[in-house]
N, C-alpha and C positions, 0 to 999 in steps of 0.2 A: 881878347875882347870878350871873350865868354867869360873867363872868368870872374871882371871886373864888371857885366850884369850879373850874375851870379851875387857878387857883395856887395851891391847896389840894392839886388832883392832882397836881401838878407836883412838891410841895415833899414830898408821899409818896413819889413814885417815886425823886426825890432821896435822902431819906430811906433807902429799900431798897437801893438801886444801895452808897449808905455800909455799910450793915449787911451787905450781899453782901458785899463788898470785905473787910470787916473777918472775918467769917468765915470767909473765905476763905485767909486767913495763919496758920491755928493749925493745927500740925503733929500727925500720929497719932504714937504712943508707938512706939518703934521703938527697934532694937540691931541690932548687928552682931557674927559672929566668926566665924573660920575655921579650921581647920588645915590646917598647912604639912607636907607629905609630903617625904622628906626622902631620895633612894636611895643605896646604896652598890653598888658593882660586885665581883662577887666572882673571883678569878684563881685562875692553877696557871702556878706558876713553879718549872723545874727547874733543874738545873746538872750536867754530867757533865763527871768530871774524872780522871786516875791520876796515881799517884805518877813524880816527873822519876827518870828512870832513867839512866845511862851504856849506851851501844852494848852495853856486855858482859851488860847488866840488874841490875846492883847500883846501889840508892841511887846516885842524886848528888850530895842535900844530906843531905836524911831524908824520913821520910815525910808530912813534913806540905807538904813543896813539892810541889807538884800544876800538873799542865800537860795540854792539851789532846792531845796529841801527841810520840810516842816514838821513836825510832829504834833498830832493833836489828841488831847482827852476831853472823850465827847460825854456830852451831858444834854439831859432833853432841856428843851427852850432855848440853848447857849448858840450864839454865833460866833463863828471864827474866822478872823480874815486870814484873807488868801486873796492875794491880787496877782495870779502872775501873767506880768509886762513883757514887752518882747520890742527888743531895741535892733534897730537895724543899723550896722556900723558903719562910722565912718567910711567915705570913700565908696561903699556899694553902689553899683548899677542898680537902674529901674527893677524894681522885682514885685512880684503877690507872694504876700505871705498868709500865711494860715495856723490857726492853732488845733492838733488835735487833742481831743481830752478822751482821756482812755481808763474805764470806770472798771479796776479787774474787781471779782465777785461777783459783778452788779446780779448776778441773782439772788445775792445775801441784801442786795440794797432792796430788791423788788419784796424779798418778804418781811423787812424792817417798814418799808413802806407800801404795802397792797392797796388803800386806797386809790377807786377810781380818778381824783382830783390829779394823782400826780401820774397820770398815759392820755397820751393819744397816740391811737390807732396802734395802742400795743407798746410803745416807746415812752421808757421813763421820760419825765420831763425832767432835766437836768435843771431847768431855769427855778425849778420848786424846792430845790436847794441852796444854790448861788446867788448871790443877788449882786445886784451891781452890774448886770449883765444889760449892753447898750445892744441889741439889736440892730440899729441903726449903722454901725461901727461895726460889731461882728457878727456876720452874717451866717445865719444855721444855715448849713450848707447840705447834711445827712448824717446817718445815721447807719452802722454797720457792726452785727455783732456775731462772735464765734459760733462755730457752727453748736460748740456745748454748753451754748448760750451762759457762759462764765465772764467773757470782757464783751462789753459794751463801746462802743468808740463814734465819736462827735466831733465833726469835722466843721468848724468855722472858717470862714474866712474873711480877711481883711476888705475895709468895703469898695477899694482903690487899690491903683498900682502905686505903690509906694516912693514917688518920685527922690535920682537922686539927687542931696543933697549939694546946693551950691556951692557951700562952703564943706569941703572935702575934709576938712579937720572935724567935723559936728557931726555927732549921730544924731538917728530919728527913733525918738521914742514912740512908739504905738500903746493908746487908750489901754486902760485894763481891759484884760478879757471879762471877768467879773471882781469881785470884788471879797466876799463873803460866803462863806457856808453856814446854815442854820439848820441844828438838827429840832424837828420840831416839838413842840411841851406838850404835846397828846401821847407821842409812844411810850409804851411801856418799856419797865424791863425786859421782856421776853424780846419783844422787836429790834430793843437799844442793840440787845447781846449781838442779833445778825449784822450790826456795821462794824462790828471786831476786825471783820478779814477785807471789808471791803478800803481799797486805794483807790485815788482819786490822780493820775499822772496823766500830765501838760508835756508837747512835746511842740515844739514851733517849728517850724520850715519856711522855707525861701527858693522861689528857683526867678531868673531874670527873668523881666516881662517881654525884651527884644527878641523880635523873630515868631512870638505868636501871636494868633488873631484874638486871642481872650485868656480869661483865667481857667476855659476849661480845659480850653488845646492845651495850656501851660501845664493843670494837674495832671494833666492824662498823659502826658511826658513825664513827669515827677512819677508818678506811680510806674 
């Protein structure tokens, strides 16, 4: 009698160990899904360029040939153009841009031209050279020179944030900065000789306008 409870208990707990087993492979009701976050980078891409000019400053081709770099033989009374443009490229975010113009010698400028008409408060007037210059569009912004008073440097800037462009294929062209250089027909030889060493270099910048309260919070980050 014992033994035949004995394989009776046996044949139960067999029994459960199957029914464990088997209950144990049916799976809970379950899904799955996700999304996929997906980033784009966003830029500010400029280009600054003038019209290709001959030594004397007339065209060389037309004005749609453009070059990084001019060469000029100056002469008193003669103007020479110089327009350089500053295009902001396709696809760019909102941005300020600005043109610096960076005058190296300008202490050989100051004694080609000492006359009071072209200072105020001590500062060449750049605009007594260039012409074609919109103040309205580029805004004198300051003025900043080495401490060995050798480079002189003119900071403009754009008179707006430069919105981007809706159509993502099309750059934005920005007005000339100026237009023209005129050396004037009163200097002599002695004066002419001091604009030998002096250069005249444009350099453009862009930083996005998202994220600051104005264009100065902007340059004081840029700087």
């Amino acid at each position: 009698m014992k033994t035949k409870r004995k394989a009776l208990l046996l044949t139960l707990c067999a029994v459960l160990l199957v029914a464990a087993s088997v209950f144990g492979t049916i799976a809970y009701l379950t899904d799955t899904d996700s999304v996929k976050n997906t980033f784009t980078v966003g830029k500010v891409y400029l280009n600054l360029d003038e019209a290709d000019v001959k030594t004397d400053g007339s065209y060389e081709t037309n004005h749609d040939s453009r070059v990084k770099e001019n060469t000029y033989h100056l002469l008193p009374g003669h103007t020479y153009y110089k327009d350089p443009t500053v295009t902001v490229l396709a696809g760019s975010e909102d941005a300020y841009v600005r043109m610096m113009v960076e005058v190296k010698n300008i202490d050989q400028l100051k004694l080609a031209l000492p006359g009071a008409e072209y200072y105020a408060d001590n500062v060449f007037l750049l605009q007594k050279l260039c012409g074609g210059w919109d103040a309205d569009t580029w805004v004198f912004e300051g003025y900043t020179e080495s401490a060995d008073g050798k480079t002189g440097t003119y900071e403009f800037r754009y008179k707006e944030v430069v919105k981007k462009n809706a159509d993502e294929n099309e750059a934005i062209v920005l007005d000339d900065l100026f237009e023209t250089i005129t050396v004037p027909g009163e200097i002599d030889n002695t004066h002419l000789a001091y604009l030998a060493e002096v250069e005249i270099n444009v350099t453009a910048h862009a930083i996005q306008a998202d994220g600051f309260a104005d264009a100065d919070a902007a340059w004081n980050a840029f700087n």
